[in-house]
N, C-alpha and C positions, 0 to 999 in steps of 0.2 A: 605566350605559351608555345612550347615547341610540339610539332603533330604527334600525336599520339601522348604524349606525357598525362593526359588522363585515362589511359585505355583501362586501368586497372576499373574505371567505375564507371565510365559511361563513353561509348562511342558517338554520339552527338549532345554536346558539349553546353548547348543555347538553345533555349527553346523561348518563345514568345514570352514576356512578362518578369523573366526573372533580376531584370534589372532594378527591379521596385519591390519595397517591403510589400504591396500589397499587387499579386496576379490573379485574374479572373479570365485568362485566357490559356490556351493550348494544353494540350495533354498531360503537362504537370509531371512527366516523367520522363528522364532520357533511358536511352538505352544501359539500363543499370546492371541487369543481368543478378545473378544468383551469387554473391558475394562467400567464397568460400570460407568457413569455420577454421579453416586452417593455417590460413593464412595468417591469425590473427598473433601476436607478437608474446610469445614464449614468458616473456617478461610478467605480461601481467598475470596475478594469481585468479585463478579460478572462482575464489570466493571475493571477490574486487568487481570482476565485469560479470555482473549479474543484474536478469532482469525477473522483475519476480510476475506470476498471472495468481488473482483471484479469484479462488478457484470454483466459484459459484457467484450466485445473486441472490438477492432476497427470496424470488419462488423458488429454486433449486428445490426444496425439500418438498415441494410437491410433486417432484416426480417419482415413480413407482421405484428407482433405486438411481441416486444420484452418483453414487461409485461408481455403479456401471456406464454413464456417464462421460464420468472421465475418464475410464479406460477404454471408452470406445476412442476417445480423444486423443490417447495419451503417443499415438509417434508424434503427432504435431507439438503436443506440448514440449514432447522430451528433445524434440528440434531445437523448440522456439527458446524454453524456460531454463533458469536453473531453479527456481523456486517457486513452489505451487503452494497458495496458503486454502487449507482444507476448511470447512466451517465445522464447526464444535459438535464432535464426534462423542459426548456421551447425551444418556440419559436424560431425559428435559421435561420441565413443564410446559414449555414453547417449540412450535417445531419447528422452528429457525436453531433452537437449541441453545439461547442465550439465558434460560432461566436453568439452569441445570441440577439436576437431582440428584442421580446416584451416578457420581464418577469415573468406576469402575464397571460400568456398564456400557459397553460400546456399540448396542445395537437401537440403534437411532432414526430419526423418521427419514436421512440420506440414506440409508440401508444396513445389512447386519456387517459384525465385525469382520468377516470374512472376505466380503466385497471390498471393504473398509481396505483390506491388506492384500487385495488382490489389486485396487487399485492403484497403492503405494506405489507398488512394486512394478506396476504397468506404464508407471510415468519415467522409469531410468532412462537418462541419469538427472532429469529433474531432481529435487529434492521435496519434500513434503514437508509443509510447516503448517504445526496443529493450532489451530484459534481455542486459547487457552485461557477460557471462564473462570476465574479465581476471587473477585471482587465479591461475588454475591453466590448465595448458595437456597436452593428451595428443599424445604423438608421433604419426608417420602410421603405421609400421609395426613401430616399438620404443618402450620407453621414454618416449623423449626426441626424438626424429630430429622435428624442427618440418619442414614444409613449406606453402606459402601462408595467412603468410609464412612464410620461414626463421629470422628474427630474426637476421639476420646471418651466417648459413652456406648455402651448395648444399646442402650434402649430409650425410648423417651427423646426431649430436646438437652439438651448439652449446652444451657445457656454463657457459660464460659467460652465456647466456641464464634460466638454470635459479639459483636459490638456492643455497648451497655448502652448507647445511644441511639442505639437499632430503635425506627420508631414500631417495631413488634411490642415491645414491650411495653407501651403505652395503648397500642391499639386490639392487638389479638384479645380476643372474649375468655380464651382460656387463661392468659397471664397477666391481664392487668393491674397494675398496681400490686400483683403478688412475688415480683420477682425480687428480692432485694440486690443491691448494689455488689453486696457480696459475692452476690452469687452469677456476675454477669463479666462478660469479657472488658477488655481493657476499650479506651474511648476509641471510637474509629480514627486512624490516620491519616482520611482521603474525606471527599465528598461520600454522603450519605445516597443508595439505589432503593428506593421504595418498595420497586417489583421482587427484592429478593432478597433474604434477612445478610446481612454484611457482616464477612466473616472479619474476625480479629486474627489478625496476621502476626500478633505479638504474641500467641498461643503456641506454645511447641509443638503439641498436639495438632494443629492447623497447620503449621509448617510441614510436619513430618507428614501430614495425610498429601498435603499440593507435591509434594518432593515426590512421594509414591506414586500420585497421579502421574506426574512428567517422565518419569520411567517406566510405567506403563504404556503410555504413549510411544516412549523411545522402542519399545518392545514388541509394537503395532509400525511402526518402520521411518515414526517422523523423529526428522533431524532436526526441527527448531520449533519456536517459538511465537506468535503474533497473540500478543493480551491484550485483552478486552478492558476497554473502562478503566486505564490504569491511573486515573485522576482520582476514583476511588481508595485508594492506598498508597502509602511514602510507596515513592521508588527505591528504596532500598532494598524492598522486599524483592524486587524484581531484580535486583544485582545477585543478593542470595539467592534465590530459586534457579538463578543463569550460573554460578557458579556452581552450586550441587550438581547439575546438571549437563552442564558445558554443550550448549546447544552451536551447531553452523551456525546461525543467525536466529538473533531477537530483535521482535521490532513493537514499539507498546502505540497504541492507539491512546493519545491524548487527546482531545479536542476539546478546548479550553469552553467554559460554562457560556462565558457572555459572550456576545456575536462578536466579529471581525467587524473592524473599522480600517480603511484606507488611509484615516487620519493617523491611524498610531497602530500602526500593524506590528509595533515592539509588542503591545501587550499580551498579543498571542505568539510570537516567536522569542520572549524570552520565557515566559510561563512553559513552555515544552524543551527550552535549551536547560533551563532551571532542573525538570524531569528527570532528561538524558543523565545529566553531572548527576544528580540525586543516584542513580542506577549504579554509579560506580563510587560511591562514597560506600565507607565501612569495608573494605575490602571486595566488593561484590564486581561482576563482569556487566559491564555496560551495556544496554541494548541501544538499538538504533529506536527511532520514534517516527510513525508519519509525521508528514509536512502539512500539518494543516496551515500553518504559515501561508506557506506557498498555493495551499486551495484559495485561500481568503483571497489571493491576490489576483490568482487565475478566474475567481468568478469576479473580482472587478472589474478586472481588465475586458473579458470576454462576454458577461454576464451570466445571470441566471435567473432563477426560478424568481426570484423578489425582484428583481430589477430587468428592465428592458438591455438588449442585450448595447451595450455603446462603445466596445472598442474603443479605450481608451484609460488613462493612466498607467499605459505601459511601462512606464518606470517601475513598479513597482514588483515586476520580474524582478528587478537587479538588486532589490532591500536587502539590506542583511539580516531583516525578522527572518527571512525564510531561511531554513537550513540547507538547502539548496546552496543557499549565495557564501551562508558564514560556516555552516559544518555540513559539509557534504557527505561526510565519512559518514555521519548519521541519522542524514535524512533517505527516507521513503516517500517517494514522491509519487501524486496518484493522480488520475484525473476525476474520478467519481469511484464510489465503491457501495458496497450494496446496502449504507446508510441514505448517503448522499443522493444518489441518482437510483439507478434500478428500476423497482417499480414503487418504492417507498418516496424517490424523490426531492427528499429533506432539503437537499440542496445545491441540486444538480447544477452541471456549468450549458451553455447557450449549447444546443445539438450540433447549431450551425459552426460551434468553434472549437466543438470535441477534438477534430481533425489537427487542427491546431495549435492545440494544447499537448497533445500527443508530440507533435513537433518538441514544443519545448523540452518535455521530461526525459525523450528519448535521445535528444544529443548532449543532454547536460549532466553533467556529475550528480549522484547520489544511485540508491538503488529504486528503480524506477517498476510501479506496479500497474499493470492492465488491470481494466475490470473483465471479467470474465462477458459480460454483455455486449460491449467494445469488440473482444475479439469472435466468444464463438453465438452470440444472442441472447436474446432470453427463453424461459423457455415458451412464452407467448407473444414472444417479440424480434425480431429481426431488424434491429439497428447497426447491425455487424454488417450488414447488404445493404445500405444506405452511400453514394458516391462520398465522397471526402469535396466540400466546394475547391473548385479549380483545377482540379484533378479528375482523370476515368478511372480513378480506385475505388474501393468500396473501403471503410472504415477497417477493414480487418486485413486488404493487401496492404493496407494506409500502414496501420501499426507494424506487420511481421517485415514489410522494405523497412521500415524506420530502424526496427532490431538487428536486421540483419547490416545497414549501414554503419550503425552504433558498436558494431561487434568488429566490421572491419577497419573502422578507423580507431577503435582499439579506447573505446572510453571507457573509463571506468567512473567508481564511486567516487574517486579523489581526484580524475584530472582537472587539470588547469583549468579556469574559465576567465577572460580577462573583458569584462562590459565597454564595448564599443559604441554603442548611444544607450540614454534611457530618458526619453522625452515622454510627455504625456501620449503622443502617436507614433511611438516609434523604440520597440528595444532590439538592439543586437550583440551580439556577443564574440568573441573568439573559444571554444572550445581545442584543445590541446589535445588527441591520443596519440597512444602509442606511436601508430603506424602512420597518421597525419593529423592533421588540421582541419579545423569547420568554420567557417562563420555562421550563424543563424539568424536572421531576422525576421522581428514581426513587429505589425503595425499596419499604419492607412500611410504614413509618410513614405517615398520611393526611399530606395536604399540602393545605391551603384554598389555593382560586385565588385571587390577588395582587389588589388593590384596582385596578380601571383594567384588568386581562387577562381575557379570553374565554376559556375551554377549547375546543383548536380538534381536537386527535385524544388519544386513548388508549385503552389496553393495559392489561394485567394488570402491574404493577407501574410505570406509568409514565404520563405524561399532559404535553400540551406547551399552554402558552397563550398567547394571544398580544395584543399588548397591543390596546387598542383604539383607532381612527382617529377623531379626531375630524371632525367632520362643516364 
């Protein structure tokens, strides 16, 4: 390499360890400096290199106003993000707000509507994308009894609204065995939600009330979409609801019933590839889907909560179950989110390899989502201030260097990625942007830097380099 042909990213070039997938020594950082926005290459579109924050955790909603919150937040955000996904901003029987009641009601246990749009408005030019409860719906004072909307009734439950196989109708004490067949919605088209009566989506009436919702929404200042549970209903409905609507971005939360196996990790990356296509059959606008594919593989590899942590099976980065590897354009790639990890926990990845994983998603194609806990804590926890191993960063300079890298070597949702090992101790990659080149690797196996690439940051099992500028 000729002096200085790396200036644009780092004034000292080598630092201890970077020669091997896996470093546990020296600073873990060169002189990288503050990678200008500007720089980044005209070419790619705005809606391509995006990284999205989520935009809470499980307690969020026990703060006295979570809006206020994020706008106390929001220059960082509106730096760092293009996409902030909000958590379910109506009316709820839950104050996470996932059992939802009256739709058109937007003062919520995060705060009143007001904040709500105060904080929209405070994350520019972030975008705001609403976490949009549509699979199940809770009555206002029984049941079933819908109000704002009604889905086509005053008064009373509107059991045409409701699934005919909704198990309400077999158990609630007011309708047992009194409902006829006649008189109930069409069979559900998803998975069946116990905690909340499952609306039939093949109701017009149904349609026309969720369509109202999303434009109210639109009206409150969010530009897209993140659906909840959308294994509970065809994806079709979710291509309609996206074209009435024409959201920036949709991304639907699949996460397939039976656990991830390493053995056959097609079962869960074709069940969510199956989805995505579903979304755009019938004329409807496709949404993107998280990657729970790609979770499956990252808590293999790295471990988790069920298993000790064993680094190992690294191949399974490079599978094409993950949409990462086979549709990038439509994966949402996460490291935990406030099911998974949080304080809920369900099935958080090793703490120790959080850092690490954050690696992968932020130099690799698709649209890649923080957890809000990752970046700014929780709100009784401070895991954001914890060092990243092999590095003097703390988990939250970890991730906004990693963004800010990702933006100037110009990657987007579709670039290139071409797999340069995938052993069981060992995957690396070539990543393609715009404006250069990456290699990435991780593992326990050493990994010599590439003929023509710099080692520009690394970690205790991982190191990124990047290629070199010619002069």
């Amino acid at each position: 390499m000729k002096k200085g042909a790396f200036a644009l990213f780092c004034a000292a070039a080598f630092f201890a360890g970077c020669g091997s997938g896996r470093s546990d020594g020296g600073d873990g950082v060169t002189e990288f400096g503050t990678p200008d926005k500007t720089v980044i290459s005209s070419s790619i579109s705005s809606e391509d290199n995006n990284v999205m924050l989520q935009g809470f955790s499980w307690e969020s909603c026990k703060s006295s106003s979570w809006w206020n919150v994020i706008k106390s937040n929001a220059e960082e955000i509106g730096n760092d993000f293009e996409y902030v996904w909000f958590p379910p901003c109506s009316d709820s029987n839950s104050d996470q707000g996932y059992l939802p009641r009256k739709l058109y009601d937007f003062d919520a246990k995060y705060g009143t509507e007001e904040q709500l749009k105060s904080a929209i408005t405070a994350i520019s030019p972030a975008k705001a994308i609403a976490d949009v409860v549509i699979n199940h719906r809770c009555g206002t004072t029984s049941w079933g009894d819908f109000t704002n909307p009604s889905f086509g009734t005053e008064k009373g439950v509107n059991y045409k609204a409701i699934c005919s196989d909704d198990e309400g109708f077999e158990k609630e004490p007011d309708c047992m065995g009194k409902v006829p067949a006649s008189m109930r919605g069409a069979k559900d088209t998803g998975e069946s939600y116990a905690a909340g009566r499952d609306l039939d989506h093949t109701n017009k009436d149904v349609q026309d009330g969720i369509i109202e919702f999303l434009g109210k929404l639109k009206d409150l200042g969010f530009c897209g979409w993140r659906y909840d549970f959308v294994k509970g209903y065809a994806g079709k409905y979710v291509g309609m609801y996206n074209k009435k609507t024409e959201p920036v971005f949709s991304v639907g939360e699949y996460w397939p019933t039976a656990g991830y196996s390493y053995l056959n990790p097609n079962a869960w990356g074709n069940a969510i590839k199956s989805w995505v296509a579903e979304t755009a059959s019938d004329g409807g606008q496709y949404s993107c889907a998280f990657d729970f594919a790609l979770k499956g593989a990252i808590n293999t590899v790295f471990g988790n909560k069920t298993t000790n942590a064993v680094n190992s099976h690294y191949n399974l980065l490079a599978d094409e179950s993950n949409l990462m590897i086979s549709n990038p354009e439509a994966a949402v790639t996460f490291v935990d989110n406030h099911d998974t990890g949080s304080t809920q926990k369900h099935w958080y990845t090793d703490p120790a390899d959080v850092g690490a994983a954050y690696v992968l998603i932020l130099t690799h194609p698709g649209t890649p989502c923080v957890a809000w806990q990752h970046y700014f804590g929780e709100v009784s926890d401070s895991v954001c201030d914890e060092k990243v191993p092999g590095t003097t960063q703390t988990l939250h300079d970890h991730i906004k260097y990693l963004i800010d890298l990702r933006k100037t070597l110009g990657i987007t949702n579709t670039s290139a990625r071409e797999t340069l090992s995938k052993t069981s101790s060992l995957y690396a990659a070539k990543i393609t942007g715009s404006d250069r080149e990456a290699v990435v690797s991780l593992g326990t196996d050493t990994y010599s830097c590439p003929d023509g690439f710099s080692p520009a940051y690394s970690g205790s099992g991982w190191c990124i380099y990047v290629k070199d500028k010619a002069e």
